[in-house]
N, C-alpha and C positions, 0 to 999 in steps of 0.2 A: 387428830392432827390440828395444832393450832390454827388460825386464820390468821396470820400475822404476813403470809405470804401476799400481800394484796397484788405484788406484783403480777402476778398468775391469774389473776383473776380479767384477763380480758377475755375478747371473743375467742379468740383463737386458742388459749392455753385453756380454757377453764374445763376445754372437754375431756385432756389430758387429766388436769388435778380432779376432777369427779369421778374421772375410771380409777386414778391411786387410789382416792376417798372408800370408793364401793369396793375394791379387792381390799384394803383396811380392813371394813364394814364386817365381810365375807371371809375373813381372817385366810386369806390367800398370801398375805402379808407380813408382818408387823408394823404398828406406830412407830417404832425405832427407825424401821429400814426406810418407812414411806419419807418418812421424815429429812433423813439423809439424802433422799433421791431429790425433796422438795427442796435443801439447802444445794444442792450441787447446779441445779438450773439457776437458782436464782445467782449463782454469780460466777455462771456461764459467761463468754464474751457476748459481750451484744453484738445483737445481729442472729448470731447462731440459733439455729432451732432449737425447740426441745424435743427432748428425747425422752423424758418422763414416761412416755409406755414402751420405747426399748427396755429400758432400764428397769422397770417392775415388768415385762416378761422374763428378761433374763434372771433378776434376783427372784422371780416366785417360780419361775419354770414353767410359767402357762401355758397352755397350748390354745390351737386359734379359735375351737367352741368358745372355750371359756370367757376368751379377747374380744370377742365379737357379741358375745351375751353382757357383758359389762358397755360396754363403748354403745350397745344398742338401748341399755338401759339409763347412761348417761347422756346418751341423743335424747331420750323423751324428757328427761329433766331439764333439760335445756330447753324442750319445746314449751312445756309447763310453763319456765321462769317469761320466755319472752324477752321482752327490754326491760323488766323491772332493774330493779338495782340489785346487784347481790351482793353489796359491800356489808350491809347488815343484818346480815343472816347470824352473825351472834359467832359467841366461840365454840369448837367444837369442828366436827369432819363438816368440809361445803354438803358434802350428798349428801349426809344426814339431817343438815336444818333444813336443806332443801327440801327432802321428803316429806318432812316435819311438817312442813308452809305447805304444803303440796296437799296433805293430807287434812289439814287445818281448813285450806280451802275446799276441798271435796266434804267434809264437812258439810260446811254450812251451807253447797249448793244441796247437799239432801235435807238440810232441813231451812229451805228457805224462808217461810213461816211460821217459825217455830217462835216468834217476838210476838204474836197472835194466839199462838198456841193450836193446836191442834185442830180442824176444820171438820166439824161432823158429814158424813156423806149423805147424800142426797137420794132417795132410795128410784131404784133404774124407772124409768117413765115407760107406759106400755106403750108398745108398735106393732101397728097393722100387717097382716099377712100382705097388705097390698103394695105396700114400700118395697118387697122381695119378690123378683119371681129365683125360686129355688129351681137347679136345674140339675142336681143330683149328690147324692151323698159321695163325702169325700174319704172320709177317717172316720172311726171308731174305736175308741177306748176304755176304760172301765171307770173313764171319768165326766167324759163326753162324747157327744156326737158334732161334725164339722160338716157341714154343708157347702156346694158352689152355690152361688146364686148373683143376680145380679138387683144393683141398688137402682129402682126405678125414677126413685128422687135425681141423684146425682149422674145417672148411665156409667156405674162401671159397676165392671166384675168385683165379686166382695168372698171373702170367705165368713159363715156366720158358725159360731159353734154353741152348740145347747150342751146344759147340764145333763150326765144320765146316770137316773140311781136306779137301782132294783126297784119295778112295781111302777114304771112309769114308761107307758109304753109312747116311745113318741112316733109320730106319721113319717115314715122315710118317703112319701111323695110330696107331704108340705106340713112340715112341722109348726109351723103355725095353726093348724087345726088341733092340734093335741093338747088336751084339756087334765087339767092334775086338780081331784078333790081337793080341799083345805086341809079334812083331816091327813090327808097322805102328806103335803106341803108340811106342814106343821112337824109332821112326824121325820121329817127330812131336813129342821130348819138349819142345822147345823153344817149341811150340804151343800145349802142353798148359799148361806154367807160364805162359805171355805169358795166358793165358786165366784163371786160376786168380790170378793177379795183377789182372786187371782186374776182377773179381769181391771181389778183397778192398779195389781201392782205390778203387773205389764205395761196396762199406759204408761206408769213412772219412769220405764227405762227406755231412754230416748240411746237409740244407738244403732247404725247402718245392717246391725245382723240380727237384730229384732226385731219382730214384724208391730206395726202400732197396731195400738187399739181405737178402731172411729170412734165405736158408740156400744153402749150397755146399753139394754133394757129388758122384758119381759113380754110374751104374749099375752094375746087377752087372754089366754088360759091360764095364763099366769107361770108360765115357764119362763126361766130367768136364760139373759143369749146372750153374746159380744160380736161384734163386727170388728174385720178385720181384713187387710188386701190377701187377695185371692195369689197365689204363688203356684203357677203350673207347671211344678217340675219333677224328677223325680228326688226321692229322698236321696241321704249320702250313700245309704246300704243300698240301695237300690243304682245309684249311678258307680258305684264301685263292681259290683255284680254283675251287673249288664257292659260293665266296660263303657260306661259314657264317656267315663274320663280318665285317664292317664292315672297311674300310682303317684306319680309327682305331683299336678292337679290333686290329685287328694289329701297329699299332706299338705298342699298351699291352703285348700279348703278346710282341713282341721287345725291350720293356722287361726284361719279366722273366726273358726267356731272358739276359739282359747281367746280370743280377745275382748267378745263378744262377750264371754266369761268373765275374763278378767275385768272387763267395763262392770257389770253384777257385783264381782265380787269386791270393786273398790270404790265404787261409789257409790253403792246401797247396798253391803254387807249382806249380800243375799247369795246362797247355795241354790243353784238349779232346782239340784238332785235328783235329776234323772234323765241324762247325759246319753242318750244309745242311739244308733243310723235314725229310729223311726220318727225322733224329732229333729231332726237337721235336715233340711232341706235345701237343694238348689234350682236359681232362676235361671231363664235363658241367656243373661249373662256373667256365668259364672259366681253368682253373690250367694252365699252358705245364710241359712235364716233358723237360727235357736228356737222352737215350738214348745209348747206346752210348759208353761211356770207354774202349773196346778202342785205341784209337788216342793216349789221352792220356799226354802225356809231362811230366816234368818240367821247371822253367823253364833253360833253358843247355844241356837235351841234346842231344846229336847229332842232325841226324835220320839217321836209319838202315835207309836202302832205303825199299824202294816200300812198306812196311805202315805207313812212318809219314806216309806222305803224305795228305793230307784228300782228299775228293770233287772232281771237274774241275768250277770251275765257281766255288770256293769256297774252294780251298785259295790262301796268299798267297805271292805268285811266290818268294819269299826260301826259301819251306820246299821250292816245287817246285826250285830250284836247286841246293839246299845249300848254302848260303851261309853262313849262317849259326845256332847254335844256337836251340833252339825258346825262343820269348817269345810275351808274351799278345797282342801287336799281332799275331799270327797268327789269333786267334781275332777279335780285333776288323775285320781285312780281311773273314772272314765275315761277321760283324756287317754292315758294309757293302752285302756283296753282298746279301742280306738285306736290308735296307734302299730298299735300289735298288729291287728286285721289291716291294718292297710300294707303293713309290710310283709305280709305272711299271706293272708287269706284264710284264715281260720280262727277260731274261740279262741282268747288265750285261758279263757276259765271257764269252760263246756260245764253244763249241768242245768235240766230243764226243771230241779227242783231244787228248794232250799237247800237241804240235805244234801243232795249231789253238789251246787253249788260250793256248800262251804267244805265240802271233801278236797273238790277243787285247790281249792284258795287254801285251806290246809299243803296241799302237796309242796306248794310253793319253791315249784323248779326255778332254774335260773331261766329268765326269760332269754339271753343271751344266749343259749343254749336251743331255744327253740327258730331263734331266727335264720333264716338262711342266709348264707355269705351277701351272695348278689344282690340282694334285694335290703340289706341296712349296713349301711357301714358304723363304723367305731361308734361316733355319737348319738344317731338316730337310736340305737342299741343301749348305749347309756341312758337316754332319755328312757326310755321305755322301761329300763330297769328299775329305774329310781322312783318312775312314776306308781308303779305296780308292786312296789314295795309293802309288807303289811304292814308297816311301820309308819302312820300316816306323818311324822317329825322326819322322815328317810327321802318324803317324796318333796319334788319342786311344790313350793311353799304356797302359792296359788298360781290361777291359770295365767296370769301376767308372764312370772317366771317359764311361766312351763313355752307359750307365745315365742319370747324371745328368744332361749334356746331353741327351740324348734326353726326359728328362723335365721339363727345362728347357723346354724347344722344345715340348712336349704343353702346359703350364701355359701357356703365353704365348700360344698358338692361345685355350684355353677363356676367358682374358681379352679373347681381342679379337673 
């Protein structure tokens, strides 16, 4: 759609012509008809409103998911732009140069230093068992060990998590006494940086539903740790379980584990990859916090072996196969699954092995089929389908999309 409309382009109309723009985009439309809608406002009588999204509801046939998932994705471009100018955004659809700019600038906030070129890291500085008193273990996984403890330097509560591999036994009363030969280190060193790297590329993402990273470093025994704030709450599968919180509350909270996502997946091209209740977490005021980025990869990597594969249950058949390089519609099949159990209470793909697992995912019923009336209406239902699709080109395109519709489908419940 040309830009020649300038007239359209103030405060008030431009949210209209960006919602025509994106159903364009989204081919809900055509450029023929958007075009016609754009020539009929423009010599409307002045004064009169526009109707610009009557008129592409009635010519596409939208319905109000749909209306509300566009108009929500045209509010955040609008936030992006600000007061800049958009008069030269170039020819072509506004929402797409917009994107375009939008995308151009996310950019270059991930590579702010990149005129310097690449900054070698600084290898972790060792810290005293005395800096910590440890006051009991938290979590454990098959990648690390997570402690409470509190930061004697600054007085507050800290969560601290060690690396753990096979053959290294660490002290669950004060992990700072536990000592690792060289030779075992050495023989581990590829563990030790996969660790040290996930630690540095957590700090990177600055965002309300990820928890920071204080400080890296290492015991005098030479075990490598991260600090991090201490979150005493329980997890999503666990506050859904015990009924902490409402089925509604839960999808507002799997709202914002998708944004937190979507923040990941768009401005530092990075895949979780291992998306299930045990790493979401909530605080005592309601705030959802994404945990463990040991497994996250960047967007087009390999995957490579069994550590980069997600939780059974959770992970999307495509990354179990190897089929193809990791993308966000990996994290958003999570999403899904997630999704499902919050509207059901049950596996939507049970199986406590591989094998069973992809039997599972083989059967590939309709998920619509499984849910019960009262508990999802029409679109919640469609999300979930689409999400859980084997077809990773089938599902919401990342967790941004998957966000908005979801909250689409939240707003349209409290109107009706």
């Amino acid at each position: 759609m040309p830009l020649d409309n300038r007239q359209l382009l103030c405060r008030e109309g431009l949210r209209d012509l960006l919602v025509l723009d994106l159903a364009v985009d989204r081919d809900f439309v055509s450029a023929a008809t958007a075009a016609e809608i754009v020539l009929w406002n423009l010599v409307r009588e002045p004064g009169t409103p526009s109707v610009v999204v009557e008129q592409l509801v009635a010519e596409a046939s939208l319905d109000t998911q749909t209306l509300l998932a566009l108009e929500t994705e045209a509010d955040r471009l609008i936030l992006f732009a600000g007061d800049r100018s958009l008069a030269d955004l170039g020819e072509g659809g506004v929402g797409r140069a917009l994107r375009e700019k939008m995308e151009r600038a996310r950019a270059e906030r991930r590579q702010p230093l990149s005129h310097a070129g690449p900054l070698p890291s600084l290898p972790p500085r060792i810290i005293s068992g005395e800096r910590f008193l440890v006051t009991g273990l938290l979590a454990q996984g098959g990648q690390g060990l997570i402690f409470a403890a509190v930061d004697r330097e600054l007085g507050r509560a800290v969560a601290l998590k060690f690396l753990r591999v096979e053959g290294l036994e660490i002290d669950r009363n004060d992990p700072f006494q536990s000592m690792w030969a060289p030779a075992d280190r050495d023989r581990n060193q590829s563990r030790v940086d996969a660790f040290l790297e996930e630690a540095r590329r957590t700090s990177r993402l600055a965002h309300p539903g990820i928890l920071d990273v204080y400080e890296l470093g290492v015991t005098p025994g030479d075990i490598p740790f991260y600090v991090m704030p201490l979150v005493d709450g329980p997890t999503l599968g666990q506050a859904v379980h015990e009924r902490y919180i409402t089925p509604l509350e839960g999808l507002r909270a799997l709202g914002q584990v998708a944004e937190a996502l979507a923040y990941a997946h768009h401005d530092h091209a990075l895949v979780h990859g291992d998306v299930n209740p045990d790493n979401l977490i909530l605080d005592e005021f309601g705030s959802v916090y994404v945990l463990d980025w040991g497994a996250a990869r960047y967007t087009g990597s390999p995957v490579d072996g069994q550590d980069a594969l997600g939780s059974l249950g959770y992970v999307a058949p495509e990354v179990l196969e190897g089929t193809c390089g990791v993308q966000p519609s990996a994290d958003v099949f999570a999403l899904g699954v997630l999704l499902f159990e919050l509207l059901t209470g049950s596996r939507a793909f049970p199986g406590n092995t591989p094998e069973a697992y992809t039997q599972a995912l083989q059967a590939n019923l309709p998920i619509s089929s499984l849910l019960p009336v009262p508990a999802a209406d029409e679109r919640l239902s469609d999300l979930c389908n689409r999400c859980l699709s084997l077809d990773p080109a089938r599902r919401p395109r990342d967790a941004g999309e998957f966000a908005a519709t979801l909250q689409a489908a939240l707003a349209g419940r409290r109107r009706e």
